[in-house]
N, C-alpha and C positions, 0 to 999 in steps of 0.2 A: 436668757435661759439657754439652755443646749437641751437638745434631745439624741440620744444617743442614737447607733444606726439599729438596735433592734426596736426603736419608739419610746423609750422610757425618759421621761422629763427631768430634768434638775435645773433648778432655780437657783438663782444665785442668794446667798443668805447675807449677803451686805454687798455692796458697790465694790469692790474689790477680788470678791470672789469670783475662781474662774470654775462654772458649770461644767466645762468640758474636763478638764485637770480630775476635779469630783468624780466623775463617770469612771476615769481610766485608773484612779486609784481604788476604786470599789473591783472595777473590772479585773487589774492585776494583782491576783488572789496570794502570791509569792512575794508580792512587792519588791520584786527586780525590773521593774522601768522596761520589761521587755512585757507587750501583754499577747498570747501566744493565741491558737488558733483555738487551744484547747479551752484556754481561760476565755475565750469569747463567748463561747459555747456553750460554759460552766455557768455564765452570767446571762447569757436567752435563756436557758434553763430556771433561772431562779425566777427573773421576769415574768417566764412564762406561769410558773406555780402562781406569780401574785395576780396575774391577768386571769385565768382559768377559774371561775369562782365557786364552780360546782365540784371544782378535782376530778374530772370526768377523762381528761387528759385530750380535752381542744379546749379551742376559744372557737366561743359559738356568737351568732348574732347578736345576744346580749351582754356576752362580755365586750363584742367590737365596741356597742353603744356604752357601755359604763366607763369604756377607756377615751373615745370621743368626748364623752359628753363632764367626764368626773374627773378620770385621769389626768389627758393633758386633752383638756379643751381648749390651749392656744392652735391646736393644728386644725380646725373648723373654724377658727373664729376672725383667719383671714378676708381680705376678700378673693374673691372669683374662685373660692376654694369648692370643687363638686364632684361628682363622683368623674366625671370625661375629664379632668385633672389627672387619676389614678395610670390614663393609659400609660406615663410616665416614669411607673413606678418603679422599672425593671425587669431582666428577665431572670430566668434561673433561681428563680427562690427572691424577687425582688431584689438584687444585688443593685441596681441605680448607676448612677456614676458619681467619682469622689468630687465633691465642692471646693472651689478655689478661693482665699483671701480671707484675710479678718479684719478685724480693728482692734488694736490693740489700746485705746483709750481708756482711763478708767483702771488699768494695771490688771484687768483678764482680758478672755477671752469673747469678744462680742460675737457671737456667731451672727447677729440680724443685721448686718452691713450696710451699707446704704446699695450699693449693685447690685445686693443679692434681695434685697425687699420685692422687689417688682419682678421678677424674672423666675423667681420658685415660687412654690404652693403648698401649704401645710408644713408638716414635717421638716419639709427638705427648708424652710424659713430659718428654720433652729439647730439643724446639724451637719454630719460629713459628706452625706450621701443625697442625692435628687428622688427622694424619698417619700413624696406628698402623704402617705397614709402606711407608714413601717410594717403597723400589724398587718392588717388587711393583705398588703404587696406578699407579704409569706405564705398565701394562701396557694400553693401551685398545681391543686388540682381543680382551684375554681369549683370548692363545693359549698361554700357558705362557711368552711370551720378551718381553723386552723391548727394543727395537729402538732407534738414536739417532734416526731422526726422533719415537720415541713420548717417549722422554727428555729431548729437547729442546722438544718440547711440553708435555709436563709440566712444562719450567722455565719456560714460556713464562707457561702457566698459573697457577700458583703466585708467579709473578711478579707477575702481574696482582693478585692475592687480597691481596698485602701493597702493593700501591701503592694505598693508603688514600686520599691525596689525589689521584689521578690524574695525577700531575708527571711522569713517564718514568722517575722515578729513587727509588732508596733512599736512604738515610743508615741511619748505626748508631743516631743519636740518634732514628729514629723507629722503627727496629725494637725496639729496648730501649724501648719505648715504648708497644708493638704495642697494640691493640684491634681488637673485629672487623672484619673486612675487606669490604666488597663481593663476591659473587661473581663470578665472570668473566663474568655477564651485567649487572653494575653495580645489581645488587640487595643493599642491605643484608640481614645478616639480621637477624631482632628479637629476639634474642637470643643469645649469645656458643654457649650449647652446644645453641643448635638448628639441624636439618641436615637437606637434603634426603631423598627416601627415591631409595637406591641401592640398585643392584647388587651383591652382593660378588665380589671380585677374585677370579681364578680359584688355587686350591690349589695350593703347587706343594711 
């Protein structure tokens, strides 16, 4: 499976199927193989309507838990996955760091690696970014909710983190491709699983 970097799951629907490819052709609303900052945006947006269940216009505690636990319950159902995981999540709206390598067996995209099983937690198991808990890391004022300007900053964010050459745009060919990312202050980091010292997201 892949989880995209705003948290949303996709399943592979036969052995061949690549999850991530699915994400980025939902994602690129245009369908020019470029998918833009704007179309990221466009798409934590929609996310966000299907997460928010009251239309209140947050994700509140029990939308966290209905996406935990209904959503994509693979991101809980590792091990040693707990909330002192989350300190990792990122800064700036949960931006994370970009994830390196795949396996290409199978004729998609495996995001669950064999280097990458033991070494992340949650989220970050399945997709681009060191992501343990996507929704939750959006939360940037650490109030128990998470709000669409905070969502959409955090796609903003996370955005930034995989656009490795600084072009405005994505491709599939360069995310299936991924290495570490610059952080959203244009700082590499020097090496792939090293991170700043954060905050953890607040419990919910």
């Amino acid at each position: 499976m892949f989880i995209s970097p705003m948290g949303e799951p996709f399943r592979p629907a036969g052995r061949d199927d690549d999850a991530l490819a699915d994400w980025f052709r939902q994602a690129d609303r245009n369908h020019d193989g470029r998918l833009t900052l704007d179309e990221m945006q466009q798409d934590a947006e929609r996310f966000f309507a299907s997460l928010d269940v009251a239309h209140d216009g947050e994700i509140d505690p029990d939308d966290i838990t209905r996406y935990e636990d209904v959503i994509a319950p693979e991101i809980s159902s590792g091990p040693h996955f707990d909330t002192a995981a989350l300190s990792d999540a990122g800064s700036a709206g949960g931006a994370g760091q970009a994830r390196g390598g795949h396996d290409r067996r199978g004729g998609g995209s495996h995001w669950r690696n064999q280097d990458d099983n033991e070494s992340h937690l949650g989220a970050a198991r399945y997709g681009l970014l060191d992501l343990p808990e996507p929704v939750v890391s959006a939360d940037s004022d650490f109030n128990r909710g998470v709000s669409l300007p905070e969502f959409r900053n955090a796609a903003a964010q996370r955005f930034i983190a995989l656009d490795i050459d600084h072009h405005g745009f994505l491709t599939l060919a360069e995310l299936e491709s991924v290495r570490p990312a610059p952080s959203p202050t244009g700082h590499k980091p020097e090496a792939a699983s090293e991170s700043s010292a954060q905050s953890a997201p607040p419990q919910y």
